[in-house]
VOBA-840576 format. One line per 10 residues: number of its first residue (from 1); their letters; for each residue x negated, y, z negated of N, C-alpha, C, CB. Coordinates in nm, 4 decimals. Each point is the difference from the previous one (the first is absolute). Glycine has a CB too. Example, Ala and Ser with C-alpha at 12.3 -4.5 7.8 and 13.67 -1.06 7.14 Angstrom:
REM residues 2
1	as	-1.3190 -0.5690 -0.7800 0.0890 0.1190 0.0000 -0.0900 0.1200 0.0000 0.1892 -0.1173 -0.1246; -0.1542 0.2223 0.1966 -0.0820 0.1190 -0.0060 0.0770 0.1090 -0.0730 -0.1184 -0.0628 0.2145
END
This chain:
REM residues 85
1	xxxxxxxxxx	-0.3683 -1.3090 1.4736 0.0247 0.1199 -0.0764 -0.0895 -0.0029 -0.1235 0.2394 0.0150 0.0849; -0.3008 0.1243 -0.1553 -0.0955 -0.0162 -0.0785 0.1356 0.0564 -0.1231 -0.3007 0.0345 0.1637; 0.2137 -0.0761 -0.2276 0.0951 0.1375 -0.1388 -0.1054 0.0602 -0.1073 0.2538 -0.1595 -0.0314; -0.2347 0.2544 -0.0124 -0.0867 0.0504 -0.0702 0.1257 0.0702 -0.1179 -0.2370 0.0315 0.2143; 0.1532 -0.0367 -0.3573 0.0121 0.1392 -0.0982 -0.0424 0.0982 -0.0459 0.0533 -0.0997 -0.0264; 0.0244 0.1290 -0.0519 -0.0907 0.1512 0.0235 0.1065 0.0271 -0.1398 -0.0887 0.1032 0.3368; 0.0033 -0.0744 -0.4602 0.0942 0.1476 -0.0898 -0.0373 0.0976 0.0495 0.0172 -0.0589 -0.2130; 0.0837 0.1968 0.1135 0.0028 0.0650 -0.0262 -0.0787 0.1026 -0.1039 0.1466 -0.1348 0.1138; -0.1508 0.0881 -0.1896 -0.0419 0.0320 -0.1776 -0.1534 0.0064 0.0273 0.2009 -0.1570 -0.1700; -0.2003 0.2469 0.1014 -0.1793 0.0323 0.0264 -0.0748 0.0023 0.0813 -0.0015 -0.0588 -0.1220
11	xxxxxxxxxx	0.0991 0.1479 0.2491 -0.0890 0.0347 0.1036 0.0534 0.1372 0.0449 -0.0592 -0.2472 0.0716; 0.0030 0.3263 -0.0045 0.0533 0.1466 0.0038 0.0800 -0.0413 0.1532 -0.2247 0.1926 -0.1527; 0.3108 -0.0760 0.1840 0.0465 -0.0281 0.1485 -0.0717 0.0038 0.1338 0.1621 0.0766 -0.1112; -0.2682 -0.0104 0.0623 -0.1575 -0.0211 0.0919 0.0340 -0.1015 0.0289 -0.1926 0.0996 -0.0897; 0.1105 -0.1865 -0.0145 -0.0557 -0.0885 -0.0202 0.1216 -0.0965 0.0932 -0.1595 0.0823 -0.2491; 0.2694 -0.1227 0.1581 0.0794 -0.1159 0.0819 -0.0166 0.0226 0.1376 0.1745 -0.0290 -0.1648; -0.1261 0.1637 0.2091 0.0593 0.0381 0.1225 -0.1364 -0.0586 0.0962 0.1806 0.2424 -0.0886; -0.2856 -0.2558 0.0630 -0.1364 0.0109 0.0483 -0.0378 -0.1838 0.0084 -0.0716 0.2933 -0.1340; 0.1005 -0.3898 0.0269 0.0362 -0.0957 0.0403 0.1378 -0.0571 0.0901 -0.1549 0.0201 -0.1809; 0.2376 0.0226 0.1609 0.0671 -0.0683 0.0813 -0.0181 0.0362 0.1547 0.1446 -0.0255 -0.1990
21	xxxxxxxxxx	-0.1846 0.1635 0.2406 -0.0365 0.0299 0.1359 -0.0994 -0.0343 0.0438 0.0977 0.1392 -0.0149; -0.2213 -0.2190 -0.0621 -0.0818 -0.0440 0.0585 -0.0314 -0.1893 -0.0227 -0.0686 0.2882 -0.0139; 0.1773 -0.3497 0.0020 0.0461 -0.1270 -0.0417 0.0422 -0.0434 0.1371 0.0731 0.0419 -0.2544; -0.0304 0.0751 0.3740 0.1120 -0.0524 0.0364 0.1395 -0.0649 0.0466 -0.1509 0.0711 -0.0512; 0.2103 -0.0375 -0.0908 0.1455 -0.0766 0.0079 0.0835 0.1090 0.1069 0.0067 -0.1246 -0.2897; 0.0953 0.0589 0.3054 0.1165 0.0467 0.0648 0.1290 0.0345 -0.0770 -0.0985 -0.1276 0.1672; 0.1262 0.0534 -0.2872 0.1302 0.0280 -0.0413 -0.0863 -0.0295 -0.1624 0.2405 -0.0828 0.2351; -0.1771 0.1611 -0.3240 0.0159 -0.0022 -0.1391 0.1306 -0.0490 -0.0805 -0.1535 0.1727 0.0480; 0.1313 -0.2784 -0.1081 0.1489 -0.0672 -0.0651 0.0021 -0.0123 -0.1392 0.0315 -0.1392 0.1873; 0.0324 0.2685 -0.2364 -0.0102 0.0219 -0.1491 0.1383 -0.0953 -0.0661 -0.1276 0.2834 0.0292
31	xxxxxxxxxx	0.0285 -0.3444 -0.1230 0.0775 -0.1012 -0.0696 0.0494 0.0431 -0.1507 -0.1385 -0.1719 0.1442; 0.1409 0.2750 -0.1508 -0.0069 0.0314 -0.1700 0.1824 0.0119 -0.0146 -0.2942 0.1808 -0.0404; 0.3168 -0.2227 -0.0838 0.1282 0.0226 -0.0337 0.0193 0.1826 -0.0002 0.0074 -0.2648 -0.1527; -0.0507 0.3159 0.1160 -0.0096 0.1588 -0.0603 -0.0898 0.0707 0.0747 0.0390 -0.0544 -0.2284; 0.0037 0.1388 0.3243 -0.1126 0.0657 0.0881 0.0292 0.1573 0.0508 -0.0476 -0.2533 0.0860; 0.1395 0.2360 -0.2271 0.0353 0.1872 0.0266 -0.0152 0.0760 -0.1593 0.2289 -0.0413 0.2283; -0.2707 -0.0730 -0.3108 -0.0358 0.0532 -0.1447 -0.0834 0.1617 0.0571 -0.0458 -0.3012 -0.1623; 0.0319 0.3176 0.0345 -0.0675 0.1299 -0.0279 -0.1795 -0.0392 0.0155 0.2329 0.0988 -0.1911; -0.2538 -0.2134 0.1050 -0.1710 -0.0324 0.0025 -0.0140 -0.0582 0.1502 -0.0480 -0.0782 -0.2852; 0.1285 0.0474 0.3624 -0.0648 -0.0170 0.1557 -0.0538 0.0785 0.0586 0.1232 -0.1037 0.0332
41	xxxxxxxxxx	-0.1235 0.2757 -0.0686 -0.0945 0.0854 0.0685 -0.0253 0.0224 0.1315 -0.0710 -0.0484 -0.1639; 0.0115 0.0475 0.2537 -0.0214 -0.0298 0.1266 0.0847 -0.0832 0.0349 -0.1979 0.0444 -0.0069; 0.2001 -0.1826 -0.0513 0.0925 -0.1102 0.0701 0.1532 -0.0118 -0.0087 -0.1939 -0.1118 -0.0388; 0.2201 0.2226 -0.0100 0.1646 -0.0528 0.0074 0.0403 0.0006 0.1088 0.0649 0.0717 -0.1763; 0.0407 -0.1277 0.2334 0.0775 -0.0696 0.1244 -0.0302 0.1072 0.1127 0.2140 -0.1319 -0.1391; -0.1097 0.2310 0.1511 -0.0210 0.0799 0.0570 -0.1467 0.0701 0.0485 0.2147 -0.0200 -0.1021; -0.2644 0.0109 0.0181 -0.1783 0.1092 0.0117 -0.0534 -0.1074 0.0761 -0.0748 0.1520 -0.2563; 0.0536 -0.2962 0.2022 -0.0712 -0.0808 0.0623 0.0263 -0.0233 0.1087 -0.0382 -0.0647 -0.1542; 0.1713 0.0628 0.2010 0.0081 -0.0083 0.1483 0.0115 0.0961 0.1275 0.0759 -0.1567 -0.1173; -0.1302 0.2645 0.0699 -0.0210 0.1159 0.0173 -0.1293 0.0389 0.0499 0.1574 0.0129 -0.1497
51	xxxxxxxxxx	-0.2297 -0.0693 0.0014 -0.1668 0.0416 0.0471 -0.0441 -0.1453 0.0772 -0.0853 0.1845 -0.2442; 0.1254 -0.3157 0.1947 -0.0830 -0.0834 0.1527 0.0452 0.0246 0.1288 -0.0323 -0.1878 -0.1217; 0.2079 0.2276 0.1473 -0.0179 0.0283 0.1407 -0.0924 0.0983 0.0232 0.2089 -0.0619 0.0393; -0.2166 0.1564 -0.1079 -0.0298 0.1861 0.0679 -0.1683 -0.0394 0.0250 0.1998 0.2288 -0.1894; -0.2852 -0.3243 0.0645 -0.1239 0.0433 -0.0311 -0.0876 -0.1537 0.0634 0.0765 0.1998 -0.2483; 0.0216 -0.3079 0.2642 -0.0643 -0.1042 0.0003 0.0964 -0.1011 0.1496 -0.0945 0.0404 -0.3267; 0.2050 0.0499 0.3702 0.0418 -0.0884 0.0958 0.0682 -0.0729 -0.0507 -0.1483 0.0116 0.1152; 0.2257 -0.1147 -0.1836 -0.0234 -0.1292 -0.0848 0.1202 0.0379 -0.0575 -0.2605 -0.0644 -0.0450; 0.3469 -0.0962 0.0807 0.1556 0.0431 -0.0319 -0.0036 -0.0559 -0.1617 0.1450 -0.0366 0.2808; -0.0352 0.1046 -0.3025 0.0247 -0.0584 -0.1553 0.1788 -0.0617 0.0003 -0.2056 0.2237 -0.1406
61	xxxxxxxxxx	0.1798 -0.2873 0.0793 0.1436 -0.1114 -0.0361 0.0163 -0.0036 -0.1808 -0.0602 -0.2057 0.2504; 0.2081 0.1694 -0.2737 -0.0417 -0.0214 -0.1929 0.0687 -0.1360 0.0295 0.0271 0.2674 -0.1966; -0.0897 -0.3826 0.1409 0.0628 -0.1054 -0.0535 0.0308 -0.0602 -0.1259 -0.0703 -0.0036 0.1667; 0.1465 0.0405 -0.2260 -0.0072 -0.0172 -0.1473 0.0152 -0.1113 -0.0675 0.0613 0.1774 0.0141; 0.0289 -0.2454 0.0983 0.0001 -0.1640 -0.0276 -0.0886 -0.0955 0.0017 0.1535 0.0398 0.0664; -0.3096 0.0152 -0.0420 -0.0911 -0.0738 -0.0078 -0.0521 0.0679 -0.1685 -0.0469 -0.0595 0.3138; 0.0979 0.1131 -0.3771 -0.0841 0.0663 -0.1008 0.0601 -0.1446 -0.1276 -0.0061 0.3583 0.0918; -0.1018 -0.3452 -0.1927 0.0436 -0.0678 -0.0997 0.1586 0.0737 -0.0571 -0.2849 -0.0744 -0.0502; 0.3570 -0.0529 -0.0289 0.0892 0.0902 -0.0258 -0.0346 0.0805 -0.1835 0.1884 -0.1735 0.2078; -0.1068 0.2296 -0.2456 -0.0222 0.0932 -0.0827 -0.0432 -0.0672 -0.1351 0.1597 0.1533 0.1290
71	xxxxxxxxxx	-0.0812 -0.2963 -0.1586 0.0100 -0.0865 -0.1218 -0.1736 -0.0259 0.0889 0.3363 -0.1272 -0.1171; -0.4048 0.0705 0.2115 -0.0863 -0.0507 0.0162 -0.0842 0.0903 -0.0295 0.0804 -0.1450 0.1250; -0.0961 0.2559 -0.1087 -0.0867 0.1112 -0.0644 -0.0051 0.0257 -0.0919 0.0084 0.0680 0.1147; 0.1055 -0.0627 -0.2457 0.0256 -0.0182 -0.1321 -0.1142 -0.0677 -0.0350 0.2390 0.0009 0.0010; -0.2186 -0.1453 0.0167 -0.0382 -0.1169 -0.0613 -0.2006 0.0326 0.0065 0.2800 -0.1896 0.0990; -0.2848 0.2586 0.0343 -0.1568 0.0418 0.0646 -0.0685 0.0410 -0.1335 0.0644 0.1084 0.2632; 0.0469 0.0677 -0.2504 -0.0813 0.0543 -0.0488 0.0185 0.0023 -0.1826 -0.0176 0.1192 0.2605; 0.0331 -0.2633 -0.3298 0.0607 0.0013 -0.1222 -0.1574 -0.0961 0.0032 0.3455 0.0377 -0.0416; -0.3646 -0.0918 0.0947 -0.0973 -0.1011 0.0202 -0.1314 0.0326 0.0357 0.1721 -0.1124 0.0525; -0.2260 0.2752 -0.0412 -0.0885 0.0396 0.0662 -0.0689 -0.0385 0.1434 0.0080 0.0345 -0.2190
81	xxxxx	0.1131 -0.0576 0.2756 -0.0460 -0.0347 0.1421 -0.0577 -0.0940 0.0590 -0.0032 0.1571 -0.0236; 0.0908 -0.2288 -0.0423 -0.0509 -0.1560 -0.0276 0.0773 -0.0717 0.1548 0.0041 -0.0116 -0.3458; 0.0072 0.0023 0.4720 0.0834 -0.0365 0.0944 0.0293 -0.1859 -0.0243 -0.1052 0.2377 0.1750; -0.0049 -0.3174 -0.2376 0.0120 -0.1104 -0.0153 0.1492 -0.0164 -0.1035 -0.2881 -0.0313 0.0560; 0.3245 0.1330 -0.1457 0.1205 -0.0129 -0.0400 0.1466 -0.0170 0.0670 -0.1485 0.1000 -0.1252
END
């Protein structure tokens, strides 16, 4: 099994939608704690699994229990993104 990432942030929905269909994968496994905020845009839960089936084939799953937890993101982004913290 390969794995790949991929953000979000600073890419248009072109754009993602256009890598991941030509990458590809089979299933998408969104790890984010928060994936129905308002700044997810394109990606919130619903949309995203929406447009890879419809546009890209390509199942989507959410696992959230692989995401850092929230204190671990705290600490991230207090630190400028420092992950060695």
């Amino acid at each position: 099994m390969k794995v790949f990432t991929i953000g979000f942030t600073e890419k248009t929905a072109k754009r993602f939608f256009e890598l991941i269909r030509s990458s590809g994968v089979k299933r998408v496994v969104d790890v984010r704690l928060n994936n129905t905020g308002q700044l997810a845009g394109f990606s919130k839960q619903a949309d995203l699994a929406y447009f890879l089936r419809e546009l890209c084939q390509v199942e989507y799953i959410h696992v959230p229990e692989l995401a850092p937890t929230k204190d671990i993101l705290d600490v991230y982004k207090k630190h400028g993104g420092a992950w060695s913290v």
